[in-house]
N, C-alpha and C positions, 0 to 999 in steps of 0.2 A: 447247356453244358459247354464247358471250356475248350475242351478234348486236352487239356493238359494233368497232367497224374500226377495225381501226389500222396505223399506218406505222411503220417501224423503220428507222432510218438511224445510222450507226457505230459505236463500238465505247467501253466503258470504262462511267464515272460513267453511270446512268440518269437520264436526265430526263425524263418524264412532261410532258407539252402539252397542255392542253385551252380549245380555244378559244371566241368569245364569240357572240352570239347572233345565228341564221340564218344562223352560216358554217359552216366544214367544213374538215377539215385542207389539204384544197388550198388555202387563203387564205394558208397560211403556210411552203407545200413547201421553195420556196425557202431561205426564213432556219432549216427543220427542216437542212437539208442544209449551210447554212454551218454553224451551232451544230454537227452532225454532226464536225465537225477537231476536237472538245474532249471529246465525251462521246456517249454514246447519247443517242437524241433516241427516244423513245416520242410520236406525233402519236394523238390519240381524236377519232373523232367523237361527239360528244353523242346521246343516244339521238334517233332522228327528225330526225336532221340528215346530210348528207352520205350513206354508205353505212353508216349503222348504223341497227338494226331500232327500232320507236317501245317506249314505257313504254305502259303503261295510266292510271299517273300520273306525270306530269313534276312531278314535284317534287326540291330539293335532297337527300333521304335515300335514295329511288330513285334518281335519279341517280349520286349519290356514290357507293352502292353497286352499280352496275350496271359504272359505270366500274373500279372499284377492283377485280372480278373478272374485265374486261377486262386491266388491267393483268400482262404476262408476268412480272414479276420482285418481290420482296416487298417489297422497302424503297426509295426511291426519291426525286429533289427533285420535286417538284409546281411545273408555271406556270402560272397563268391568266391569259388574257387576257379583263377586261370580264364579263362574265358568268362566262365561266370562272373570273376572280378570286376570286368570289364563289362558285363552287363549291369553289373549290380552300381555300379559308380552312375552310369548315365538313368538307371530306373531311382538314386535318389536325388538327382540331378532334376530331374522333370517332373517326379512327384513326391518333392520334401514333405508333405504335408502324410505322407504316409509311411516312411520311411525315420523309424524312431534313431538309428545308429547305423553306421555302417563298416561291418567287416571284410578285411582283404587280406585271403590266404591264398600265396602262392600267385597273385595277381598285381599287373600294372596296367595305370590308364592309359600308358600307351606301350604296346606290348615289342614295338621294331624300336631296334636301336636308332639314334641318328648322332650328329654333333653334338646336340646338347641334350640328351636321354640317353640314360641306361638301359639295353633290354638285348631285344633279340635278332641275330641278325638277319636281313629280309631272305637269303638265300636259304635259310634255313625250313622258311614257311614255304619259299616258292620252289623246294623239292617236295613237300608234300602234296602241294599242290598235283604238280606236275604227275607226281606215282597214285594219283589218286585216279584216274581214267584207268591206268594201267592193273594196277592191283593193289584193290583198297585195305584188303589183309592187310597183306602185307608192311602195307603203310601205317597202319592200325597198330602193327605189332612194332615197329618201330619206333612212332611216338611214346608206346608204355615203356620200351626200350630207355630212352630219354627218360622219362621223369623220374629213375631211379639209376639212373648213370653216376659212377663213383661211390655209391654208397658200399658200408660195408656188408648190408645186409640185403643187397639187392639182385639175388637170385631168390630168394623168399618173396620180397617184395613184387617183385616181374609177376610170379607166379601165382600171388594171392591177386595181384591185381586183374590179370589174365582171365582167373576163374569169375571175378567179378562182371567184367563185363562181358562174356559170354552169358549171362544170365538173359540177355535180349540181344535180339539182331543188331546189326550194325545196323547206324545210321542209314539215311540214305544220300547217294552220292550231293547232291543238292545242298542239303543240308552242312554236310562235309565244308562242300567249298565254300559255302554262307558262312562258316565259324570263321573257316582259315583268312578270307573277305575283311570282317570286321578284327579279327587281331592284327592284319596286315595294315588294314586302311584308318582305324582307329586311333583317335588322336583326344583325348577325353580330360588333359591336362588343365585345361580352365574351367570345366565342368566339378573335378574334385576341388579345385581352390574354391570354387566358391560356395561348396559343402558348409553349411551353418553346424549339423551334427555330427556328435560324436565320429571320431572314424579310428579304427583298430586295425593296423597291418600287420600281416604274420608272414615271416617269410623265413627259407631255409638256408642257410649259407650254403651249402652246397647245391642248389638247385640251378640245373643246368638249361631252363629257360630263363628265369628271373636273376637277372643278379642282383644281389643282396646291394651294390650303391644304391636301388633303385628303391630301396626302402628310406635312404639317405634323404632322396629327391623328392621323394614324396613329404616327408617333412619340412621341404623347402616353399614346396607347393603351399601346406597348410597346414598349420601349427597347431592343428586338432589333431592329428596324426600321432595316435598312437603306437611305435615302432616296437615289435619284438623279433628278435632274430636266435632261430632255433639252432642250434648248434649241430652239425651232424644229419641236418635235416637237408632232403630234396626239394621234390617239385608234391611228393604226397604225406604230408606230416599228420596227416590223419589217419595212415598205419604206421606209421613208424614209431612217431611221438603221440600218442594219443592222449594222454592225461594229461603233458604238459599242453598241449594243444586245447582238453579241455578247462583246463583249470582258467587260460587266458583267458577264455571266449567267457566263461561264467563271472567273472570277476568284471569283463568289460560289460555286461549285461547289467 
């Protein structure tokens, strides 16, 4: 046994789901189960999250490989969202040979800003950091705070997401810091150039971790690079936009 959990919903093309940091496949049941009318939909929970058993070390090679022995079927498209982006870039990275396409919603391979990247800024991760000793809630409630910052719909949105991930405990602090770790220290830019397949990016212009140049750069990266930019959209366009969201993902499949 894997000790990693997962959800299976339809039938055909596999698509492998792994989501972003301190959530769990319930954050995204719903849009697993529309996406479901097009293809199989494989949801993971990340080790120490949701109802999957912890690493000893949370890092992106443990992970990747903890997940990837999880996985039921051998060849497969890969999604990540936000954290998971950035696992999912370095898991087809290291095992092309199983990794049929690759999709990136709401994710960069390198998530801190610097001179020559677009992203986010490091103080940004090294407050959560810091509240995360102090009061992991609270920090918790925060981050979902962010990913629906400026939208017009995002008191609904807070609130659906909210109720989602209260469906399981929080993380554990470990784990916590392991994600915030590799979005901080992660640097995966020559890893997606030299991606041979497919790759689909989705991203929201309004999304107040990701900004939208970085869907630019990604295309400068590698000319596989599929860019769609949602109009209106966050950091979670799997409630907000859901159809356009799914119609992408079925089309790049």
């Amino acid at each position: 046994m894997s000790g990693i959990h997962h959800e299976i919903y339809g039938r055909g093309k596999p698509l492998v789901m792994i989501h972003g940091w301190a959530m769990h496949t319930g954050i995204w049941r719903e849009f697993a189960k529309q996406l479901a009318e097009h293809c199989q939909v494989i949801c993971l929970d990340l080790p120490g999250h949701g109802r999957s058993v912890s690493l000893e070390s949370f890092d992106l090679e443990a992970i990747g490989t903890a997940l990837l022995d999880a996985i039921p079927v051998n060849r497969f498209n890969l999604l990540g969202w936000s954290l998971g982006a950035t696992l999912a870039v370095d898991m087809a990275a290291r095992f092309p040979e199983r990794v049929k396409s690759l999709l990136l919603l709401a994710g960069n391979p390198k998530f801190i800003n610097s001179a020559d990247w677009p992203g986010l800024k490091a103080d940004v991760l090294d407050g959560f950091a810091a509240q995360l000793s102090g009061d992991a809630r609270l920090t918790l409630q925060r981050f979902l705070g962010l990913q629906v910052q400026g939208l017009a719909d995002n008191k609904l949105l807070l609130q659906t997401l909210r109720l989602a991930v209260r469906e399981c405990d929080a993380p554990a602090i470990d784990a916590l810091q392991g994600g915030l770790d590799i979005l901080k220290h992660s640097d995966l830019r020559k890893a997606l150039a030299s991606l041979d397949c497919p790759i689909t990016a989705m991203l929201g212009d309004k999304d107040t971790l990701i900004p939208v140049q970085a869907g630019f750069a990604l295309q400068a990266l590698n000319p596989r690079v599929e860019l769609h930019i949602l109009k209106n959209a966050g950091h979670v366009p799997f409630l907000s936009h859901s159809q356009q969201l799914c119609n992408i993902i079925a089309a790049a499949l």
